[in-house]
C-alpha positions as CSV (number, residue, x, y, z in Angstrom):
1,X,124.7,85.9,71.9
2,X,124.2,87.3,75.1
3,X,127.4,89.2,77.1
4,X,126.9,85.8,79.6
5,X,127.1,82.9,76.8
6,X,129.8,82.2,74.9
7,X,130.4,81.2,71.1
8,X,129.4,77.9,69.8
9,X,132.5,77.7,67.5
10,X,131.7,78.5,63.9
11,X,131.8,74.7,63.3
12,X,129.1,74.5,65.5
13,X,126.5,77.4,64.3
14,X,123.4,77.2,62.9
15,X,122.6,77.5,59.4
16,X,126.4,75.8,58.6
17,X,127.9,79.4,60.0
18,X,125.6,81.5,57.4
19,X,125.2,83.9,60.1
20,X,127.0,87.3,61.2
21,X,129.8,86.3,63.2
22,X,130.3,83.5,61.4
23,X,130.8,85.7,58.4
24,X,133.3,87.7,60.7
25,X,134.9,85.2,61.4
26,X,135.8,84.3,58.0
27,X,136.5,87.9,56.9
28,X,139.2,87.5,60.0
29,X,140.8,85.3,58.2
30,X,140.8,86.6,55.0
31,X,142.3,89.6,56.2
32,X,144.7,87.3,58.4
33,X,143.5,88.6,61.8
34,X,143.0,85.1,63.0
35,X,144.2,81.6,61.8
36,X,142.0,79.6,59.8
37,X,141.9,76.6,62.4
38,X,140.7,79.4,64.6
39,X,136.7,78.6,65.5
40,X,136.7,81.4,68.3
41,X,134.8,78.5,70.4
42,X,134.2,79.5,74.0
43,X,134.7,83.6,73.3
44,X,132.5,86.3,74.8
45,X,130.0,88.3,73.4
46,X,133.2,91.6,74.1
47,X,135.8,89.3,72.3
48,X,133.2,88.8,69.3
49,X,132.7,92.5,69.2
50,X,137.0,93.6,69.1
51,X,137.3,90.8,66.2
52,X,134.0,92.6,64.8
53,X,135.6,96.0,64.9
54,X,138.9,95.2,63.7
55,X,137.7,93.4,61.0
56,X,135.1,96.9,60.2
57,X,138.9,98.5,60.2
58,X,139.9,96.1,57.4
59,X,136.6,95.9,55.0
60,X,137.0,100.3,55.4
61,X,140.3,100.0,54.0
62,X,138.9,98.6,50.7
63,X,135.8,100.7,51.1
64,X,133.6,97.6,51.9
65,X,133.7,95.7,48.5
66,X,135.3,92.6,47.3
67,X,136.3,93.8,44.1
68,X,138.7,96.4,45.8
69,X,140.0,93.4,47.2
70,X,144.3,93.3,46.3
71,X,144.5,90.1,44.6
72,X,145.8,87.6,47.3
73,X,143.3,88.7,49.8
74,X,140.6,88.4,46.9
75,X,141.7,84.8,46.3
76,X,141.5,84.2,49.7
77,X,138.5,85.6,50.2
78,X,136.5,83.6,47.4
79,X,138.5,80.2,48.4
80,X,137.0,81.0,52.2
81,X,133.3,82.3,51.5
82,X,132.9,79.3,48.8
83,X,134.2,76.6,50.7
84,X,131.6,78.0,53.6
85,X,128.5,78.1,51.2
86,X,129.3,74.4,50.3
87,X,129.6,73.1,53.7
88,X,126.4,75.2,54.9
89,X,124.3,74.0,51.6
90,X,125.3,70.4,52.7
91,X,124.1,71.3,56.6
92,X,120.8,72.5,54.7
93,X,121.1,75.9,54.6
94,X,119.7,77.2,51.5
95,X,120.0,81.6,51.9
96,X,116.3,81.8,51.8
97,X,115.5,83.5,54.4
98,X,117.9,86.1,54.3
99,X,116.2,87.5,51.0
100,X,112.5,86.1,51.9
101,X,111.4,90.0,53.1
102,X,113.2,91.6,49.8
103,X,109.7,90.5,47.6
């Protein structure tokens, strides 16, 4: 996204929201720094980067894994990120080719 476009909404992306800020997005939520109706359709490319950063601020706190997760955020977490991979594997997004250069 460039600084002059503005966000599709995370209902709206590509690849059902598999895609970085759609993942921060989600991760805002988790940690409760937006609501979960919240799409963040029509932000800037500088309002995508605050959530960005303040959500970098959370993950830091639980040095960046899931595990380290207390448990209600962890529930959260799994209950947000798995209802996601449903909805994207049902818009046709299948991961590939986020692992496709790993070979």
């Amino acid at each position: 996204m460039s600084k002059s476009q503005t966000y599709v909404g995370i209902d709206n992306e590509i690849n059902g929201g598999m895609t970085a800020i759609g993942k921060t997005i989600r991760d805002a939520w988790v940690f409760g720094l937006l609501n979960e109706s919240e799409t963040c359709l029509g932000w800037n490319a500088g309002m995508v980067d605050v959530l960005l950063d303040k959500v970098n601020q959370e993950w830091d706190r639980y040095g960046c894994m899931v595990s380290n997760l207390p448990h209600e955020l962890f529930e959260r977490h799994q209950r947000i990120h798995d209802s996601a991979f449903v909805k994207a594997q049902a818009a046709g997004w299948s991961g590939a080719f986020e692992v496709e250069d790993e070979n």
